[in-house]
MIBA-379971 format. One line per 2 residues: number of its first residue (from 0); their letters; for each residue x negated, y negated, z negated of C-alpha. Coordinates in steps of 0.1 Angstrom, whole numbers, always signed. Last residue first. Example, Ala and Ser with C-alpha at 12.3 -4.5 7.8 and 13.67 -1.06 7.14 Angstrom:
<pts>
1> sa> -137,+11,-71 | -123,+45,-78
</pts>
This chain:
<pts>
224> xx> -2044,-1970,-1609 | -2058,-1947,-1642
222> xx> -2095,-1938,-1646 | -2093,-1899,-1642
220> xx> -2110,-1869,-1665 | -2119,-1835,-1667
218> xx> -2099,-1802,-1651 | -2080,-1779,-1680
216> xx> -2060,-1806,-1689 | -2064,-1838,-1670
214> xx> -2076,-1864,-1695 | -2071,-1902,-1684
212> xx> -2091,-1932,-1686 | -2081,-1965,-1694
210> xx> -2052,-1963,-1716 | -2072,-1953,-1750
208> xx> -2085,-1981,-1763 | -2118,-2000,-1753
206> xx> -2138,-1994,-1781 | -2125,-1957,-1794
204> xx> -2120,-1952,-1761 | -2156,-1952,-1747
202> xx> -2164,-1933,-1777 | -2137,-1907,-1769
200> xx> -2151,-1903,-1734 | -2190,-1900,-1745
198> xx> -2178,-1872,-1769 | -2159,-1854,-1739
196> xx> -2189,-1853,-1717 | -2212,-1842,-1740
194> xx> -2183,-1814,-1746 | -2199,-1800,-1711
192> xx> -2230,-1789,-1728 | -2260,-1809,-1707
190> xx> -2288,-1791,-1687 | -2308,-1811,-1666
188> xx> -2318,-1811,-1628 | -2282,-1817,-1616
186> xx> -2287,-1858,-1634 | -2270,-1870,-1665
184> xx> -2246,-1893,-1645 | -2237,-1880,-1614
182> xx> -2241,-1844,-1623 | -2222,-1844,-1654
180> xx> -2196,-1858,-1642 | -2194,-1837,-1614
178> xx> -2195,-1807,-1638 | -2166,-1821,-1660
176> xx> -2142,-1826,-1632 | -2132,-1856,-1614
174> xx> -2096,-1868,-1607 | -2092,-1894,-1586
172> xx> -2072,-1922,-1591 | -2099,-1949,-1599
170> xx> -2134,-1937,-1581 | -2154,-1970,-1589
168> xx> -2136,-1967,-1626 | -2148,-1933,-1632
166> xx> -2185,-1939,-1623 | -2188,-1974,-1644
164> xx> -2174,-1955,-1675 | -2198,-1925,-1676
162> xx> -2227,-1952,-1668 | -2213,-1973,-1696
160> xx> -2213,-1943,-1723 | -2245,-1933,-1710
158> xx> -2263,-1962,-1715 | -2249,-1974,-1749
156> xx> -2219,-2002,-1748 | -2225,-2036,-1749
154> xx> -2190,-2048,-1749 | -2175,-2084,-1748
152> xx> -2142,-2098,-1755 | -2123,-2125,-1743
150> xx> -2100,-2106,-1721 | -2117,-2073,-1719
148> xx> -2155,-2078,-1705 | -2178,-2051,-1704
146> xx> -2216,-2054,-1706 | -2247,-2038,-1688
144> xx> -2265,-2067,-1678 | -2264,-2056,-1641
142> xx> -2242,-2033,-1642 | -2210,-2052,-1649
140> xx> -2181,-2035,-1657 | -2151,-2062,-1656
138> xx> -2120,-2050,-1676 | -2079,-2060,-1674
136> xx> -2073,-2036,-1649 | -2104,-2026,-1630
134> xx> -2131,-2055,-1620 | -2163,-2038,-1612
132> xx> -2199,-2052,-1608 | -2230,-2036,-1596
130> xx> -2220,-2022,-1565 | -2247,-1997,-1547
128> xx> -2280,-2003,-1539 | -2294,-2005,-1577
126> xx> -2279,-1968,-1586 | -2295,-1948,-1549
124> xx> -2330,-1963,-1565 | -2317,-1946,-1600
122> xx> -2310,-1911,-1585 | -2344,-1916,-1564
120> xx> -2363,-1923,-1592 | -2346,-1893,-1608
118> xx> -2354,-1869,-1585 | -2389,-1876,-1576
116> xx> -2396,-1874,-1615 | -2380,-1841,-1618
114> xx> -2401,-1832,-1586 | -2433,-1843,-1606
112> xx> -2421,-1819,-1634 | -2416,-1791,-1618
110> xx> -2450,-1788,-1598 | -2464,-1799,-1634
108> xx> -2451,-1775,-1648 | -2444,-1779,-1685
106> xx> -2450,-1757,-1716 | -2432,-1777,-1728
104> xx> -2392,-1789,-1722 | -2382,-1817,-1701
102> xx> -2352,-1840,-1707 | -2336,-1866,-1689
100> xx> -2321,-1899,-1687 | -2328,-1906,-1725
98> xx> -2309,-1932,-1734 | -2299,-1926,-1775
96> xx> -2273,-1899,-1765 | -2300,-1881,-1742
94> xx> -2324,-1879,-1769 | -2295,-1864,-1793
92> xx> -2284,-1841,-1769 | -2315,-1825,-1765
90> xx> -2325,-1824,-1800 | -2293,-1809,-1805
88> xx> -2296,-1782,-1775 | -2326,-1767,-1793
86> xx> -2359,-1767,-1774 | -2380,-1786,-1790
84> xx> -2417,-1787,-1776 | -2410,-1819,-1757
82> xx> -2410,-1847,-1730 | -2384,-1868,-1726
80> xx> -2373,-1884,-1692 | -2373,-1924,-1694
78> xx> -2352,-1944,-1664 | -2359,-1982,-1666
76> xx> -2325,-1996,-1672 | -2329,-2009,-1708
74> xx> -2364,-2020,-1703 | -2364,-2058,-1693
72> xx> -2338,-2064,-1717 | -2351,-2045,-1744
70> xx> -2327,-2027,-1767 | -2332,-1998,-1749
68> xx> -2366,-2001,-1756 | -2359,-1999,-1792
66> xx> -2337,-1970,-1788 | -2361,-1952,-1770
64> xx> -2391,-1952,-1794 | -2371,-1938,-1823
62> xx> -2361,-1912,-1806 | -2397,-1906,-1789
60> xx> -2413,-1904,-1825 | -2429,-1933,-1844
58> xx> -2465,-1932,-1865 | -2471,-1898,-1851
56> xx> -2453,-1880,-1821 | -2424,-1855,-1816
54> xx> -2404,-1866,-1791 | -2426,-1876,-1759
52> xx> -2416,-1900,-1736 | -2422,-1900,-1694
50> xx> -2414,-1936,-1685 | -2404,-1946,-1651
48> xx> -2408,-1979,-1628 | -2432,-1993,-1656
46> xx> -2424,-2028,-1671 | -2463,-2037,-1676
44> xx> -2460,-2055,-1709 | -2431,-2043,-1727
42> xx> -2440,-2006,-1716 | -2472,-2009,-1730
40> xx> -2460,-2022,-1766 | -2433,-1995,-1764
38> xx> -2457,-1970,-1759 | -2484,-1981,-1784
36> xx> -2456,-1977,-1809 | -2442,-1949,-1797
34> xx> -2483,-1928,-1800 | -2503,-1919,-1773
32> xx> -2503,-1944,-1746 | -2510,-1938,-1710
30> xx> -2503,-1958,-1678 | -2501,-1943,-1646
28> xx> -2501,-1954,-1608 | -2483,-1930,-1582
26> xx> -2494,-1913,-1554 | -2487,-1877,-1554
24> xx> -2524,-1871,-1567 | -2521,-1897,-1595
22> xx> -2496,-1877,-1609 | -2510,-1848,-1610
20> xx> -2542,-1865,-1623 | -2522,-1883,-1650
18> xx> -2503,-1851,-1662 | -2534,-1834,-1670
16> xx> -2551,-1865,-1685 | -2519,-1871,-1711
14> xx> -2519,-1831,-1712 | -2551,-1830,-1725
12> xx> -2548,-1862,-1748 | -2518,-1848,-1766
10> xx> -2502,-1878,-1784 | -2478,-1881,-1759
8> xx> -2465,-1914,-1739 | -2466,-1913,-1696
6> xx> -2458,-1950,-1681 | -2454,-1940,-1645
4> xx> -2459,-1969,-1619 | -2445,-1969,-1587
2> xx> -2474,-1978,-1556 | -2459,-2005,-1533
0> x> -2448,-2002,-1500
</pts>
């Protein structure tokens, strides 16, 4: 089996080589870049299995960084965990909004953060086996380009806004609550307000309309039969 490849960006050279050797010792490769241009420009060209993404760095910060990649065919599924001093839950919201699948704060541990690693890998390995195309209704989800169809229109909605939709329309009828949601698509290992949920789900049907999914008062949300 293959080594994966972890694509680590941070303009702090000591915790570049500190996470590297950690890394290294559980067995995967790394590639380093210090700044989100550089880390783009590396990602592009070696298509890493993860990317660890600083926020606040010179000449373009993690935010910025992200969105572009996400813009990237080859890189808008690759799972990217931020890395930062920030701490307030906007910053944290706004990285995940933009794609982030995760978010780390510093000081880090590395025990912590190799198992955060470990976990999302495996969250976005379990992903690829499953379905990757839906047909509900009058709408086909399809994963692997990450569009929606509805009649002759076409939808590229942002990550989590079409992961959020692809999990309630594979489980159409039931009723899942906020915290599963949560879970399943932003990951157990990371801390996301509950509302997150609820902005994603206006989004979704502010560009699809409003007859899709349902709210259950009190509970979360259900994709209609």
């Amino acid at each position: 089996m293959s080594k994966q490849t972890i694509l680590v960006v941070d303009d702090e050279t000591d915790l570049l080589d500190l996470i590297e050797y950690n890394l290294h010792k559980e067995g995967f490769n790394v590639l380093k870049a210090e700044d989100g241009e550089e880390g783009i420009k590396v990602a592009k060209e070696h298509r890493p299995d993860l990317i660890l993404l600083d926020i606040m760095m010179p000449k373009m910060d993690g935010l910025e960084a992200v969105e572009i990649m996400r813009q990237d065919e080859d890189l808008k599924k690759t799972p990217i965990i931020f890395l930062t001093a920030r701490s307030d839950e906007k910053t944290e919201i706004d990285g995940l909004n933009k794609g982030g699948d995760d978010y780390i704060t510093k000081p880090i541990s590395t025990t912590k953060l190799v198992s955060r690693i470990k976990a999302v890998l495996r969250r976005f390995e379990d992903t690829d086996k499953a379905t990757n195309k839906l047909v509900v209704h009058d709408l086909e989800i399809d994963k692997d380009r990450y569009i929606v169809l509805q009649g002759g229109n076409e939808f590229q909605l942002p990550r989590k806004e079409f992961e959020l939709l692809f999990y309630l329309a594979s489980r159409k009828g039931r009723v899942l609550d906020r915290q599963k949601l949560l879970n399943k698509v932003w990951g157990d290992n990371i801390y996301v307000v509950d509302r997150t949920v609820d902005v994603h789900v206006r989004k979704i049907r502010e560009k699809l309309g409003d007859h899709y999914i349902e709210t259950v008062k009190g509970v979360g949300y259900r994709f209609k039969e």
